[in-house]
N, C-alpha and C positions, 0 to 999 in steps of 0.2 A: 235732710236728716237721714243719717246711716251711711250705708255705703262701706266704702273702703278709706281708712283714714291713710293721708298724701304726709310719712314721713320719713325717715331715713331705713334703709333698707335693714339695715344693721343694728335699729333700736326696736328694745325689747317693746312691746306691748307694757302699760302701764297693770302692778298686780295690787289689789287690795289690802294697806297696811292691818285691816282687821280678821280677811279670815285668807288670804294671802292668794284668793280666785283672780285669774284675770277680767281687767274691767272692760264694761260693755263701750264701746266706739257711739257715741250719740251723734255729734255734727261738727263741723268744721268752716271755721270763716278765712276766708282771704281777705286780707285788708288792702282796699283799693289807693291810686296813685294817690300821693298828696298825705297820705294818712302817715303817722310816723311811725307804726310797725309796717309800713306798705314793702312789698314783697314777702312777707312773711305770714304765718296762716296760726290760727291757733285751733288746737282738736283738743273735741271736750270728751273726757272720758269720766265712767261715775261704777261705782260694783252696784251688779243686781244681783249679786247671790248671797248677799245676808244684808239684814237690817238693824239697825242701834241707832235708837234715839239721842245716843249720847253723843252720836258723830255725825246729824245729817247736819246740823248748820251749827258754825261756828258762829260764839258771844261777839254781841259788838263790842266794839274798844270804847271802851269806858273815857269820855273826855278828848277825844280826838275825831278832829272834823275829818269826815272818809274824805273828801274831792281831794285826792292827790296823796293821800295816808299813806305812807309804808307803813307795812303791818309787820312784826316782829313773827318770824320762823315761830318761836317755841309759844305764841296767843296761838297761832294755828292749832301746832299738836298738844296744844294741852287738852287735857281731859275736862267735859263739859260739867 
């Protein structure tokens, strides 16, 4: 947990759509051989410089089993 996140040299830091801070690096997984993102890592990034209730967890989807759900872009950003 922490550290330096492992991505391209040339990508910006992720910044916060709500008060436009850059966000804090938490942790980062490498997915091992065999795994079907293996060689590839995901870094998790979150803002800790403001807080709204109305954006920390997004609604579940109403009538659709999650195990394998695409979740539609605009259920993300919509407003809670």
């Amino acid at each position: 947990v922490g550290g330096v996140p492992r991505i391209p040299a040339d990508a910006p830091l992720p910044v916060c759509a709500l008060c436009g801070a850059t966000q804090t690096f938490f942790f980062q997984l490498d997915f091992p051989r065999g795994h079907t993102w293996a060689g590839r890592t995901l870094a998790v990034f979150a803002c800790t410089a403001c807080d709204d209730e109305a954006h920390v967890i997004p609604p579940m989807l109403e009538g659709v089993p999650l195990a394998g759900a695409d979740i539609p872009e605009p259920h993300l950003l919509a407003p809670q």
